[in-house]
C-alpha positions in Angstrom: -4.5 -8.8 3.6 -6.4 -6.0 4.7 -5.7 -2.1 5.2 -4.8 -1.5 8.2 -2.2 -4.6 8.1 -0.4 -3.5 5.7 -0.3 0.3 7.1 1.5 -1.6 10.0 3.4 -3.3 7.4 4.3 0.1 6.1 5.1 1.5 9.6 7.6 -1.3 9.8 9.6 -0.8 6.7 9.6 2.8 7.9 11.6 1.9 11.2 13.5 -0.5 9.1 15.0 1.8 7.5 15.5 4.8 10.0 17.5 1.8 12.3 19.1 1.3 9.0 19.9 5.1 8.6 20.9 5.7 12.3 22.8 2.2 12.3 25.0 2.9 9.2 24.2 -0.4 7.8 23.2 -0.2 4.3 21.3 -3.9 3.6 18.7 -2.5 6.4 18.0 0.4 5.3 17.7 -1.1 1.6 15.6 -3.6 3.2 13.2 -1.2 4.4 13.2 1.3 1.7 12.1 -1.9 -0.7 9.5 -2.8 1.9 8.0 0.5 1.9 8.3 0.8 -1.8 6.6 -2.6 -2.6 3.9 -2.2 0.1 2.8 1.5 -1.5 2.6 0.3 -4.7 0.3 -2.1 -3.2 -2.0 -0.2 -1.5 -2.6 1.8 -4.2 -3.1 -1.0 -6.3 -5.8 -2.0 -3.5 -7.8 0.9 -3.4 -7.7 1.2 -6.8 -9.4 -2.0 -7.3 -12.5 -1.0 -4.7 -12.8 2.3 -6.8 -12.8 0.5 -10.1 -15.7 -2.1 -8.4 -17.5 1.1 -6.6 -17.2 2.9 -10.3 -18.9 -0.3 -12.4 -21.4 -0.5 -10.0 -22.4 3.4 -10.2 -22.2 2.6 -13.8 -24.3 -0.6 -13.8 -27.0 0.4 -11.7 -27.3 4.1 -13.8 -27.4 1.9 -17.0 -30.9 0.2 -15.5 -32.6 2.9 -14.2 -35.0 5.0 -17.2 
């Protein structure tokens, strides 16, 4: 899953849980805070992993050069 879907992903969580707030109803606004939760944790898990692969590369191609 790329970026940008799970931004949208994030946007909906978001609205989940204002409806949730503005509603009263408790299950949808839990619903959305745990969407938005899990979907952070993911995208910083994401970019995390293209730093690490940008990082080793820096690394790799520093190690060859004299």
């Amino acid at each position: 899953m790329n970026i940008l879907a799970k931004f949208a992903l994030l946007t909906l969580g978001s609205g989940l849980c204002y409806w949730g707030v503005i509603n009263a109803d408790r299950s949808t606004t839990r619903v959305g805070v745990y969407l938005g939760f899990d979907l952070i944790i993911d995208l910083v898990l994401t970019i995390g992993r293209r730093m690490d692969c940008a990082i080793l590369r820096e690394l790799s191609t520093d190690a060859r050069s004299p």
